[in-house]
C-alpha positions, 0 to 999 in steps of 0.5 A: 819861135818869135814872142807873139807866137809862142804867147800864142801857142801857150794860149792854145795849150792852155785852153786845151788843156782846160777843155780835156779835163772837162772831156775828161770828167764827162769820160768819168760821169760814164764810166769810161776809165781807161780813156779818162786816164788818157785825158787826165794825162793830156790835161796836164800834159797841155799846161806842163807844155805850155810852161815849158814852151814859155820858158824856151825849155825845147822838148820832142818826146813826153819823155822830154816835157817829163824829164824837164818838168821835173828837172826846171819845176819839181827839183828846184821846188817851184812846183810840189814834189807830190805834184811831181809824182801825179804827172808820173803816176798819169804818164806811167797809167796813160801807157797801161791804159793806152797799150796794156793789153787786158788792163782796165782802170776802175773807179777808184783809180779815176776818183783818187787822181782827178783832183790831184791833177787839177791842182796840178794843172792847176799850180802850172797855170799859176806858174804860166801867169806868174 
């Protein structure tokens, strides 16, 4: 990927990552839970994979971007352990939520992770900017 588009491809996962956590918080104020975790997911998962494709850190899966997030970002402290775990608490809810059959989130679990994962996204915007 040249420089210009990888700028570029960062910018476009940034901003939707913005814009999924606000579908996100709109799923909440409607009590839509299940599909709000899947947002809050895809939030983080947007910014974490623009970090990534800004370092030329390469990924395929969710796995991948996981796996790689923590080695690059969580292991060598860059970005808070705690931090680490509220992408591993979204990307293991996003598979209950998305494939469980039966498994519904309520309104305590959406209350306890938003602003986990806004500070989250937060800390790897900061990260992207430098």
């Amino acid at each position: 990927m040249k420089p210009s588009e990888r700028k570029n491809y960062v910018n476009y996962r940034i901003q939707m990552s913005i814009e999924t956590l606000e579908a996100a918080e709109i799923l909440i104020e409607n009590e839509k839970w299940n599909s709000a975790i899947n947002r809050l997911y895809y939030a983080a998962y947007y910014a974490i994979s623009a970090l990534l494709v800004q370092q030329e850190i390469v990924t395929k899966t969710h796995s991948g971007v996981k796996t790689q997030f923590f080695l690059h970002y969580i292991k060598s402290g860059k970005i808070k352990l705690e931090l680490g775990k509220v992408f591993s608490d979204l990307f293991d809810s996003r598979q209950k939520g998305d494939y469980g059959d039966f498994f519904d989130f309520k309104e305590e679990d959406l209350k306890s992770i938003l602003a986990p994962t806004k500070e989250l996204i937060f800390e790897v915007r900061k990260e992207i900017i430098g």
